[in-house]
N, CA, C and O atoms as a Tripos MOL2 file, in Angstrom:
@<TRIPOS>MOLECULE
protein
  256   255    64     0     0
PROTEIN
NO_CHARGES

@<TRIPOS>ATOM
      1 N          88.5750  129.1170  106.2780 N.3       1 UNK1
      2 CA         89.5240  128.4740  107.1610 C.3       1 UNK1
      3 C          89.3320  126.9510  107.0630 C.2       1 UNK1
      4 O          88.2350  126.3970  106.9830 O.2       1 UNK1
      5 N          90.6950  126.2580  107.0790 N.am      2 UNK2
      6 CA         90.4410  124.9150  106.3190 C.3       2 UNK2
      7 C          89.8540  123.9560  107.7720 C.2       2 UNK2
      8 O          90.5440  124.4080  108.6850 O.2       2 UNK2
      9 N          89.3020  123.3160  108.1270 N.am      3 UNK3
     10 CA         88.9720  122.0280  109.1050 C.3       3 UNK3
     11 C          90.0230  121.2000  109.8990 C.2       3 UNK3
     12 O          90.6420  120.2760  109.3700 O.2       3 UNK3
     13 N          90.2320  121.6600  111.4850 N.am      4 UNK4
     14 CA         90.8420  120.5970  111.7350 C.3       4 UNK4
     15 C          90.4160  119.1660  111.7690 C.2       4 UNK4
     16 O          89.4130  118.7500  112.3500 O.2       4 UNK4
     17 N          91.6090  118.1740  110.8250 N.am      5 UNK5
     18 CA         91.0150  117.0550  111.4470 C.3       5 UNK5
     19 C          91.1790  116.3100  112.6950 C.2       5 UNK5
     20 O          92.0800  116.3740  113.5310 O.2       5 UNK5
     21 N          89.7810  115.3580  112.6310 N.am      6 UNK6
     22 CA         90.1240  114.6710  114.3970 C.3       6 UNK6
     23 C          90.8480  113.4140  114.1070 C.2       6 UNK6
     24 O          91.3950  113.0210  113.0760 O.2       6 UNK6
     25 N          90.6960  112.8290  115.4010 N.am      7 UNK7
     26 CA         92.2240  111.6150  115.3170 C.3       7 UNK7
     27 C          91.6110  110.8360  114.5430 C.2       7 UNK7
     28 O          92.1410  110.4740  113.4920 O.2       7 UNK7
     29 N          90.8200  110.5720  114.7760 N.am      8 UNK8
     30 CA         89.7890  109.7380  114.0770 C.3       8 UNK8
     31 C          90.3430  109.5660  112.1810 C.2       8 UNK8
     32 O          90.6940  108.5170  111.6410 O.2       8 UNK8
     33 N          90.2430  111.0990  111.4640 N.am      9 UNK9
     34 CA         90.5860  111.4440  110.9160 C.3       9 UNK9
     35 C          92.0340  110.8100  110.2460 C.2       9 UNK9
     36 O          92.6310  110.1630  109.3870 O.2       9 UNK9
     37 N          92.0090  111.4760  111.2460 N.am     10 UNK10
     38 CA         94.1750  111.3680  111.0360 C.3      10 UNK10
     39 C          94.6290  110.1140  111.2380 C.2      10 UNK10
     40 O          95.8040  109.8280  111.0050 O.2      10 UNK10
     41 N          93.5330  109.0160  111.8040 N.am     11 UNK11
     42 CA         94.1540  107.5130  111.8820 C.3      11 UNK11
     43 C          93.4520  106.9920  110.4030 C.2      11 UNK11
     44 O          94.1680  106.1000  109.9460 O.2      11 UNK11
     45 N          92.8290  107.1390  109.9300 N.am     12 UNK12
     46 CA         92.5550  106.9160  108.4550 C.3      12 UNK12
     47 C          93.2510  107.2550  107.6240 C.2      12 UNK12
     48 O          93.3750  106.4520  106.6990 O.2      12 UNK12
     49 N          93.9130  108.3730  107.5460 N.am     13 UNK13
     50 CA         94.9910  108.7340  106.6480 C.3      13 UNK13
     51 C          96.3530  108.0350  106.9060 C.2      13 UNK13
     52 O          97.0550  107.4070  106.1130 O.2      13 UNK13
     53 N          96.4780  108.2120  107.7670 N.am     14 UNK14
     54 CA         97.9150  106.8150  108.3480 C.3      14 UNK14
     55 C          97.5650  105.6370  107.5900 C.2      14 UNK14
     56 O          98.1660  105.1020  106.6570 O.2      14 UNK14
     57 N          96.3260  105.2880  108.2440 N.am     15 UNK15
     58 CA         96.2300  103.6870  107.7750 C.3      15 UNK15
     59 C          96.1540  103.8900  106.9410 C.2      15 UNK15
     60 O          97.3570  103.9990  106.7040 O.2      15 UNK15
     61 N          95.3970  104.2240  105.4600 N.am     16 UNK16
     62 CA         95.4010  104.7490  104.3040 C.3      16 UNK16
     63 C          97.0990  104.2070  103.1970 C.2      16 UNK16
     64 O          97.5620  103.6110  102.2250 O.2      16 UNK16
     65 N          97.3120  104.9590  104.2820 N.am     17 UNK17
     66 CA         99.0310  105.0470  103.8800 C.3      17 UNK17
     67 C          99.7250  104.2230  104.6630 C.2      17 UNK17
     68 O         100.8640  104.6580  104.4980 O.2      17 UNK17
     69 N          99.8270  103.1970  105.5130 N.am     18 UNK18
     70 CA         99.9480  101.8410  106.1730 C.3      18 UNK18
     71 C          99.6970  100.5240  104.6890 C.2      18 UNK18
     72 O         100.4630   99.6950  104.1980 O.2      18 UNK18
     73 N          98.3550  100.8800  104.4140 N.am     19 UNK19
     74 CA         98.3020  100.1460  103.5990 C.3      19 UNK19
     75 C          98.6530  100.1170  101.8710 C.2      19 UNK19
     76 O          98.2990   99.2380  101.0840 O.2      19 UNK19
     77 N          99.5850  101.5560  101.5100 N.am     20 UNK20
     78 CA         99.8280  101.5400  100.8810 C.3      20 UNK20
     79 C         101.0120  101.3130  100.7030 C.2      20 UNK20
     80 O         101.3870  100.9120   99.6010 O.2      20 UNK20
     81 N         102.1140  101.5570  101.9920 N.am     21 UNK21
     82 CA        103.1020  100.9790  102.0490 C.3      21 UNK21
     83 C         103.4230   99.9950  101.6920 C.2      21 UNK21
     84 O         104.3750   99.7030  100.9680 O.2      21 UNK21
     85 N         102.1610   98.9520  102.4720 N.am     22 UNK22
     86 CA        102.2590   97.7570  102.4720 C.3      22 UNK22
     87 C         102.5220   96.9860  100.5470 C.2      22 UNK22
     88 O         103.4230   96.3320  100.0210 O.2      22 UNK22
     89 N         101.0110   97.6170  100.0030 N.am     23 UNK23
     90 CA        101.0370   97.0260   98.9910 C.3      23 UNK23
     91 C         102.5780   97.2370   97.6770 C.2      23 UNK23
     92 O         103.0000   96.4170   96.8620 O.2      23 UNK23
     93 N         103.0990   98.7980   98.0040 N.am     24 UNK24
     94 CA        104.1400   98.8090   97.4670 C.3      24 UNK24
     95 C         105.4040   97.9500   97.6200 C.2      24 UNK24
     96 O         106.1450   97.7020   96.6690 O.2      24 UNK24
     97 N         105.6790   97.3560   99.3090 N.am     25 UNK25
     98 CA        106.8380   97.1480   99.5400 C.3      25 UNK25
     99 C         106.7290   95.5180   99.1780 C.2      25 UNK25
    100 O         107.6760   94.8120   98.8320 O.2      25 UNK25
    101 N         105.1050   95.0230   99.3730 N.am     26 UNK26
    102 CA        105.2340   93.6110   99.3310 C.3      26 UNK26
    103 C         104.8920   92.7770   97.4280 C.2      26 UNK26
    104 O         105.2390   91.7960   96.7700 O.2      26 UNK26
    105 N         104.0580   93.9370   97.3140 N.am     27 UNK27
    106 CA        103.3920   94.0380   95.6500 C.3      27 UNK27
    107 C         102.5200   92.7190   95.6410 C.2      27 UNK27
    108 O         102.4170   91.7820   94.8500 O.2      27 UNK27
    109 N         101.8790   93.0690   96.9690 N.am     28 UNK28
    110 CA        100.2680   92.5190   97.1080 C.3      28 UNK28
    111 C          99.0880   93.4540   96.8150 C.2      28 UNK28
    112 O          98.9770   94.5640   97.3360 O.2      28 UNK28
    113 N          98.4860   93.0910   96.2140 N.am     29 UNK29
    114 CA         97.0130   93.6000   95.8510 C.3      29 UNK29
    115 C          96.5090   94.4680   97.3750 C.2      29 UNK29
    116 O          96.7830   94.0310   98.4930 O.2      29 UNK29
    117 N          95.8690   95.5330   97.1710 N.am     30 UNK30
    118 CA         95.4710   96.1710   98.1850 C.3      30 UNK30
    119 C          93.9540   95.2830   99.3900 C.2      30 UNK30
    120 O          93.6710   95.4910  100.5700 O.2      30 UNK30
    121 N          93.5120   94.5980   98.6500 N.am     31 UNK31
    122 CA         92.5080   93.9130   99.0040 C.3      31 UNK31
    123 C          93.0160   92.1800   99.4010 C.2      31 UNK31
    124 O          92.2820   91.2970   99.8440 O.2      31 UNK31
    125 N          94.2860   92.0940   99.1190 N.am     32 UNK32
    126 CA         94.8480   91.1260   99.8130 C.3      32 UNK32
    127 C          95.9550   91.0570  101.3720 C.2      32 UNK32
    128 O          96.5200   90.1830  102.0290 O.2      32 UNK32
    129 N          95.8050   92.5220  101.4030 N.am     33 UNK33
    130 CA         96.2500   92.5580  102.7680 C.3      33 UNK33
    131 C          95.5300   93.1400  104.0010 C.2      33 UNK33
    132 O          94.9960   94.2310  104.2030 O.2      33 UNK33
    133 N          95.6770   92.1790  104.6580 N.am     34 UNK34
    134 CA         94.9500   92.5510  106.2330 C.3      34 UNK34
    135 C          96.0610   92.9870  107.5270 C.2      34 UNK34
    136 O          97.1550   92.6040  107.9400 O.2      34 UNK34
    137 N          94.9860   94.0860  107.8850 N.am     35 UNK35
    138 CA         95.9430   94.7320  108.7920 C.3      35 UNK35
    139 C          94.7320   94.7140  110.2560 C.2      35 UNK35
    140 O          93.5690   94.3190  110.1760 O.2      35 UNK35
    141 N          95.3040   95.1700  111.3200 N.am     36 UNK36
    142 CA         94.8970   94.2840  112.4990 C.3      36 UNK36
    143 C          94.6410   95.9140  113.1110 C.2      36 UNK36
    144 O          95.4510   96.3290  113.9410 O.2      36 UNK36
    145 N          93.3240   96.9410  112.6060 N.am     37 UNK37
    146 CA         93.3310   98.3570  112.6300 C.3      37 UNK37
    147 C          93.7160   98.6000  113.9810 C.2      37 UNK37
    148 O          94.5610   99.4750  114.1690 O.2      37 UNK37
    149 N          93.1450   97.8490  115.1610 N.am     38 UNK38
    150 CA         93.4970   98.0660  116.6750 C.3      38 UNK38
    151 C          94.8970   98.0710  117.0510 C.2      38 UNK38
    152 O          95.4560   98.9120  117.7560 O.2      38 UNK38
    153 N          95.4080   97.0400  116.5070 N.am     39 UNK39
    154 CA         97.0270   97.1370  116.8350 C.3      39 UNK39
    155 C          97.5870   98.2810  115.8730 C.2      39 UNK39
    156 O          98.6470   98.7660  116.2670 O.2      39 UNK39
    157 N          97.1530   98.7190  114.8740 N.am     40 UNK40
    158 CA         97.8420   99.6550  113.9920 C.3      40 UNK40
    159 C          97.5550  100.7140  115.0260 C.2      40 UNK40
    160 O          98.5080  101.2140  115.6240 O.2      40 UNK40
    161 N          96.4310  101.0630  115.2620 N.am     41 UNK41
    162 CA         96.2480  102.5810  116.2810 C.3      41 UNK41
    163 C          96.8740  102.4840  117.1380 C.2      41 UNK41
    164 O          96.9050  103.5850  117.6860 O.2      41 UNK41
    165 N          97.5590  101.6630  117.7500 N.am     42 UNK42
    166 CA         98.2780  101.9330  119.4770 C.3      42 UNK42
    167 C         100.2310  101.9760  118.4370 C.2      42 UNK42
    168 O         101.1820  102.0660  119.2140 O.2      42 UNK42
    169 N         100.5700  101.9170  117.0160 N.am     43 UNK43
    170 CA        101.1200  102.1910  116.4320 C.3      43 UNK43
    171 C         101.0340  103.6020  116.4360 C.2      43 UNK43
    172 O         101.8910  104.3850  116.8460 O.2      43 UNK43
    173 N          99.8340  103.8860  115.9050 N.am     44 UNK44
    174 CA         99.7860  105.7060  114.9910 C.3      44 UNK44
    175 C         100.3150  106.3250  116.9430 C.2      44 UNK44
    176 O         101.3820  106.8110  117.3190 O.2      44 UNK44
    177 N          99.1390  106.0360  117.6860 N.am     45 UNK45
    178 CA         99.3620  106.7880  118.7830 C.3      45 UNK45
    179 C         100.8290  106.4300  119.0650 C.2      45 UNK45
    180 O         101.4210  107.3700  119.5950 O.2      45 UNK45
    181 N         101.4240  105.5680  118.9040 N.am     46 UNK46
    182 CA        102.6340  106.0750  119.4880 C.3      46 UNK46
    183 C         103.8730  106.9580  118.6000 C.2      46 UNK46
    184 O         105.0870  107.0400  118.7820 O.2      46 UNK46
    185 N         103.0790  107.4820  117.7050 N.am     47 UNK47
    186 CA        104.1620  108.1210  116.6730 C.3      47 UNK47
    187 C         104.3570  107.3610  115.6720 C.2      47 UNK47
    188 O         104.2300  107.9840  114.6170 O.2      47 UNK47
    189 N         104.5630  106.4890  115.5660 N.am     48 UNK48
    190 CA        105.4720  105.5980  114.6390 C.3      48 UNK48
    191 C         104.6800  106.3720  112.9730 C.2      48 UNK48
    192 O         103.6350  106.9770  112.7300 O.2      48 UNK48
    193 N         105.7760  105.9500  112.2210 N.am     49 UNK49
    194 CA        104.5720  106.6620  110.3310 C.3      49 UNK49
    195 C         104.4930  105.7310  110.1110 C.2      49 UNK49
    196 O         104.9810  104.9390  110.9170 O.2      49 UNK49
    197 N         103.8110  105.1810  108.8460 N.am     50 UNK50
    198 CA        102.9570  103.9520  108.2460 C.3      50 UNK50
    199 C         104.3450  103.2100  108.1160 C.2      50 UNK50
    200 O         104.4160  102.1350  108.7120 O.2      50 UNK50
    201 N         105.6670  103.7160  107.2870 N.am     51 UNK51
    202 CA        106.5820  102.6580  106.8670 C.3      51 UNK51
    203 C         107.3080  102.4080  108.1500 C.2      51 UNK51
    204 O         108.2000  101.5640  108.0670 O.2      51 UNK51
    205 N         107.1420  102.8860  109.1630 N.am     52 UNK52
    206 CA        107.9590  102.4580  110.4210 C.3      52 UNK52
    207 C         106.8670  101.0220  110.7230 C.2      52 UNK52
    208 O         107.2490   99.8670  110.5320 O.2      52 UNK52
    209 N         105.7220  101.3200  111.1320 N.am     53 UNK53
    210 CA        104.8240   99.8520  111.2040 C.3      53 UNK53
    211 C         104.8960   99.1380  110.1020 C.2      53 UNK53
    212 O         105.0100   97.9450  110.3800 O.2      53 UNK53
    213 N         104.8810   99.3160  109.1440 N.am     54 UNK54
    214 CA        105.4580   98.1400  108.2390 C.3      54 UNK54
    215 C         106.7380   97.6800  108.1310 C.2      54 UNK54
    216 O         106.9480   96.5590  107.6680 O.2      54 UNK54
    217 N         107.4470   98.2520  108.4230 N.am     55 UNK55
    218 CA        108.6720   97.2290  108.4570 C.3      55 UNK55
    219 C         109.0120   96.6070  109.9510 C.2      55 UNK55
    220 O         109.9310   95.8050  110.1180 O.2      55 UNK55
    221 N         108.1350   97.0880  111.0430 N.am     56 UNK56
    222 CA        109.0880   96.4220  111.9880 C.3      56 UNK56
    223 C         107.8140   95.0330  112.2320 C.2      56 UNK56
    224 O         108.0950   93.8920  112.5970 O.2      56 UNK56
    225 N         106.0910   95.6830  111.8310 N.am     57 UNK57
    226 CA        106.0210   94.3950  112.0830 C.3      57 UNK57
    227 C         105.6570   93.2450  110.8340 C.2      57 UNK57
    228 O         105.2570   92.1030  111.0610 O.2      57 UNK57
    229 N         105.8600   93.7440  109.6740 N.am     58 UNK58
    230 CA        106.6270   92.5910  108.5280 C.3      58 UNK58
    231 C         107.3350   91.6780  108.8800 C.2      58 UNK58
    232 O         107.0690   90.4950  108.6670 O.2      58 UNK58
    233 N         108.4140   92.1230  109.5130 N.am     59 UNK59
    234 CA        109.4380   91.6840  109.9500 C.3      59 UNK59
    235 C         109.2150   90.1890  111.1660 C.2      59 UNK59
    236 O         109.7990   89.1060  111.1280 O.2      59 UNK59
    237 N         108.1350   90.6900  112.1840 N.am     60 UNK60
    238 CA        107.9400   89.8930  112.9400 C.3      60 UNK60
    239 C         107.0480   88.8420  112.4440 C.2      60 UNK60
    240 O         107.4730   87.6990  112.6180 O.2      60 UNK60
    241 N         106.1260   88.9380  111.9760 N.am     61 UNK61
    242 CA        105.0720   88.4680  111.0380 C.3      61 UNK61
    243 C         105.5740   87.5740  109.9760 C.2      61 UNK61
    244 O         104.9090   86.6440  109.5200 O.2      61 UNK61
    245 N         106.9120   87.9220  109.5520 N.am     62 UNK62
    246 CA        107.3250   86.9680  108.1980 C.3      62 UNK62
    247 C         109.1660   86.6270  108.3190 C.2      62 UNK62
    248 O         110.1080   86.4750  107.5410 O.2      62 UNK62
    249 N         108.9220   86.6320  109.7950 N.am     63 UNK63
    250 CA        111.1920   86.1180  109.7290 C.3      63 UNK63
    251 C         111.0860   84.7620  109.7770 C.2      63 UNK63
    252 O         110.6490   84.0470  110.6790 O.2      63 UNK63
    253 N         111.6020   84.4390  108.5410 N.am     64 UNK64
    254 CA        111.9700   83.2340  108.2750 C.3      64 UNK64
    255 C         110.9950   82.1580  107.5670 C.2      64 UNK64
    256 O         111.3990   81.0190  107.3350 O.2      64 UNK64
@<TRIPOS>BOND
     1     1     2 1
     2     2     3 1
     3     3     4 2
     4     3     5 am
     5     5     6 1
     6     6     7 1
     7     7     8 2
     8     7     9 am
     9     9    10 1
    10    10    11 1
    11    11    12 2
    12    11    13 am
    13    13    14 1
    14    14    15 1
    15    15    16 2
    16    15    17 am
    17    17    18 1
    18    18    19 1
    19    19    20 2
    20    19    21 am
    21    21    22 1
    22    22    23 1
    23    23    24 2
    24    23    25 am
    25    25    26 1
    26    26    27 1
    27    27    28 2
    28    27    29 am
    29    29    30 1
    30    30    31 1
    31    31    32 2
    32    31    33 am
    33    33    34 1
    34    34    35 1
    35    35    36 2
    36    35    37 am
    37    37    38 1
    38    38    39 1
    39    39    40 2
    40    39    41 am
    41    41    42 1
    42    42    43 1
    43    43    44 2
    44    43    45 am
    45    45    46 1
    46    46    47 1
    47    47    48 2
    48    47    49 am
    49    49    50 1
    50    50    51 1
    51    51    52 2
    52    51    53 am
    53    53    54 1
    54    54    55 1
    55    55    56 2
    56    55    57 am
    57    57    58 1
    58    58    59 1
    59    59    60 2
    60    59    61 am
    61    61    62 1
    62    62    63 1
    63    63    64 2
    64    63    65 am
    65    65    66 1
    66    66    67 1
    67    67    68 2
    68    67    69 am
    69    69    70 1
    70    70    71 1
    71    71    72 2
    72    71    73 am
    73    73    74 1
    74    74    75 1
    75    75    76 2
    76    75    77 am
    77    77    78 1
    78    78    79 1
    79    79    80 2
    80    79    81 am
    81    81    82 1
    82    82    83 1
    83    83    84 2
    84    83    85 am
    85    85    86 1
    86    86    87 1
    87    87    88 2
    88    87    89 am
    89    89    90 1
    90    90    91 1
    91    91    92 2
    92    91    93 am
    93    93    94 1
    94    94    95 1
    95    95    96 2
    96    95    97 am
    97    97    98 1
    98    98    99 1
    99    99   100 2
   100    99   101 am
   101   101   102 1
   102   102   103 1
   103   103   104 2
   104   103   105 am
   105   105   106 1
   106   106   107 1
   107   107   108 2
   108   107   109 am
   109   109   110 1
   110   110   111 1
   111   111   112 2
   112   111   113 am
   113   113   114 1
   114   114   115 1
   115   115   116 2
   116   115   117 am
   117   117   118 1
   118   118   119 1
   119   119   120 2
   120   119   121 am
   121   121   122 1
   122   122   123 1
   123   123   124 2
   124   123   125 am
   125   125   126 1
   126   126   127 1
   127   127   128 2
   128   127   129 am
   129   129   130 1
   130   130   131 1
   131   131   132 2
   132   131   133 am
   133   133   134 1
   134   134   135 1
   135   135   136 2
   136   135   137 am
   137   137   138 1
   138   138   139 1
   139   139   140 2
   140   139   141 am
   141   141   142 1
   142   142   143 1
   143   143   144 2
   144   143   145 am
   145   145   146 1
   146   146   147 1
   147   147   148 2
   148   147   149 am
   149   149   150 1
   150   150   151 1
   151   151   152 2
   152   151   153 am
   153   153   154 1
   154   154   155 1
   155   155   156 2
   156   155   157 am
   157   157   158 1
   158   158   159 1
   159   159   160 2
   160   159   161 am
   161   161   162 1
   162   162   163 1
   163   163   164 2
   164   163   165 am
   165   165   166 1
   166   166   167 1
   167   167   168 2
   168   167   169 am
   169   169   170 1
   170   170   171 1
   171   171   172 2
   172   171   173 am
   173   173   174 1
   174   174   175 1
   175   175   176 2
   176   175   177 am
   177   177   178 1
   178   178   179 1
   179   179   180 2
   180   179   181 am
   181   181   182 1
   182   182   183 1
   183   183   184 2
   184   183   185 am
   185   185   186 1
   186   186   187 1
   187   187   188 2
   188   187   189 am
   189   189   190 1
   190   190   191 1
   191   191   192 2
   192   191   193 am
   193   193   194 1
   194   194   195 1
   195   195   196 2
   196   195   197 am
   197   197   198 1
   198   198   199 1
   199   199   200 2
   200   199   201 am
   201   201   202 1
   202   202   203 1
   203   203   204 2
   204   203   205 am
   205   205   206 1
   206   206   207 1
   207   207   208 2
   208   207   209 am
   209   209   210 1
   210   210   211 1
   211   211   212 2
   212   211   213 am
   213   213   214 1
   214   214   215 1
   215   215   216 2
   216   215   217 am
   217   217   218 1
   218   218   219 1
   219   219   220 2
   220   219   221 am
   221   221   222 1
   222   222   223 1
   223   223   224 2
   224   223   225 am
   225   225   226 1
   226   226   227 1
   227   227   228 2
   228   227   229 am
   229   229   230 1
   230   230   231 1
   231   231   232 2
   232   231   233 am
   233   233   234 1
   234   234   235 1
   235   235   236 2
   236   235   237 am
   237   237   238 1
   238   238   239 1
   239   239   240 2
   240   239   241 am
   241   241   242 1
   242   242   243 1
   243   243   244 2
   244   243   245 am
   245   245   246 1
   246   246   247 1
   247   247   248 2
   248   247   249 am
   249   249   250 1
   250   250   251 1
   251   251   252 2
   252   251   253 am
   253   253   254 1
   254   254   255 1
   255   255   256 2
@<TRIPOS>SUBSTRUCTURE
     1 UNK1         2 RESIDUE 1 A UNK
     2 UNK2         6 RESIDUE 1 A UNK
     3 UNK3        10 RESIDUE 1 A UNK
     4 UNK4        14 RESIDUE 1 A UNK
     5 UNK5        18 RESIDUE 1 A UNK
     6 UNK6        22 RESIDUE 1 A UNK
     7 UNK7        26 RESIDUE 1 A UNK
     8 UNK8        30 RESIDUE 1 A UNK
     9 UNK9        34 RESIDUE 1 A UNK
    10 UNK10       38 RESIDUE 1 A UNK
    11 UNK11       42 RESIDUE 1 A UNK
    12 UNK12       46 RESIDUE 1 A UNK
    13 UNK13       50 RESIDUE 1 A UNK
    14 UNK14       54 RESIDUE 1 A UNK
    15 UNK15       58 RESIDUE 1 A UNK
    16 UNK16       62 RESIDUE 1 A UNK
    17 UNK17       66 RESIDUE 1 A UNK
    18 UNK18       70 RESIDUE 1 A UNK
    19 UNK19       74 RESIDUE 1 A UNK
    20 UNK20       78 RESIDUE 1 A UNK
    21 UNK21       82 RESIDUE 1 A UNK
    22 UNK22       86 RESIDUE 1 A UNK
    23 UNK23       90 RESIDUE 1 A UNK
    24 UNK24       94 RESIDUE 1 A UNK
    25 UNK25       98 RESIDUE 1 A UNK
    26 UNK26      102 RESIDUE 1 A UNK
    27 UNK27      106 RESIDUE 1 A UNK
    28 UNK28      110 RESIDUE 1 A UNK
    29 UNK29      114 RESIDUE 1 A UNK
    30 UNK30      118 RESIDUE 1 A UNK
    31 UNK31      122 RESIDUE 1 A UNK
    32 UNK32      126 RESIDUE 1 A UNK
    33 UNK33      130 RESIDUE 1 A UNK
    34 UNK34      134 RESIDUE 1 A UNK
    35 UNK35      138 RESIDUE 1 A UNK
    36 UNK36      142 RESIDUE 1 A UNK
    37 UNK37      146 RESIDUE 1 A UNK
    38 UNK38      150 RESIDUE 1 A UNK
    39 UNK39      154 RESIDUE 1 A UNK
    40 UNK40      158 RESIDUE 1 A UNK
    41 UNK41      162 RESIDUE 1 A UNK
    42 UNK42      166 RESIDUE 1 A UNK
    43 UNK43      170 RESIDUE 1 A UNK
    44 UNK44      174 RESIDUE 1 A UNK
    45 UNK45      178 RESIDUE 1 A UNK
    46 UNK46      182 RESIDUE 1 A UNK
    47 UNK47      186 RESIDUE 1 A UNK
    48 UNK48      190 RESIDUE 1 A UNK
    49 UNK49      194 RESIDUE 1 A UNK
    50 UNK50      198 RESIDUE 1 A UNK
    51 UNK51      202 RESIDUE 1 A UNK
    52 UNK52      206 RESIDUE 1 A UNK
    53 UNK53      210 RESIDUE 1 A UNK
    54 UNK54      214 RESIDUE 1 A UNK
    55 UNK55      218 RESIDUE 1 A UNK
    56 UNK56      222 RESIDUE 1 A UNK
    57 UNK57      226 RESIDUE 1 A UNK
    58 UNK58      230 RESIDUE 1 A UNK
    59 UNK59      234 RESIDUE 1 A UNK
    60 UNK60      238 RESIDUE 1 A UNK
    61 UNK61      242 RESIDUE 1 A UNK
    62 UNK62      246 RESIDUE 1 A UNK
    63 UNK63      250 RESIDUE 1 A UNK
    64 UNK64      254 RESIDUE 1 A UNK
């Protein structure tokens, strides 16, 4: 029987994939982007998936 994982878990795999979003959508080096893990978790907890936090706060982070 396979392991549930804990949130713990499951917020690593988000971010994981947060930051791979990232590097695809911006085509920055993975080690050149910083992400702010505390504000990403009150993200995961609220549902949102990795490309929903990347684009809305890209967006705020880089308008204009």
């Amino acid at each position: 029987m396979a392991e549930a994982h804990t949130d713990d878990q499951k917020f690593g795999i988000w971010l994981a994939e947060l930051y791979y979003t990232t590097a695809n959508e911006t085509g920055l080096a993975p080690a050149e982007i910083k992400i702010n893990e505390a504000e990403a978790r009150k993200w995961f907890v609220d549902g949102f998936t990795p490309y929903q936090c990347f684009r809305e706060t890209w967006e705020m982070e880089n308008d204009g």
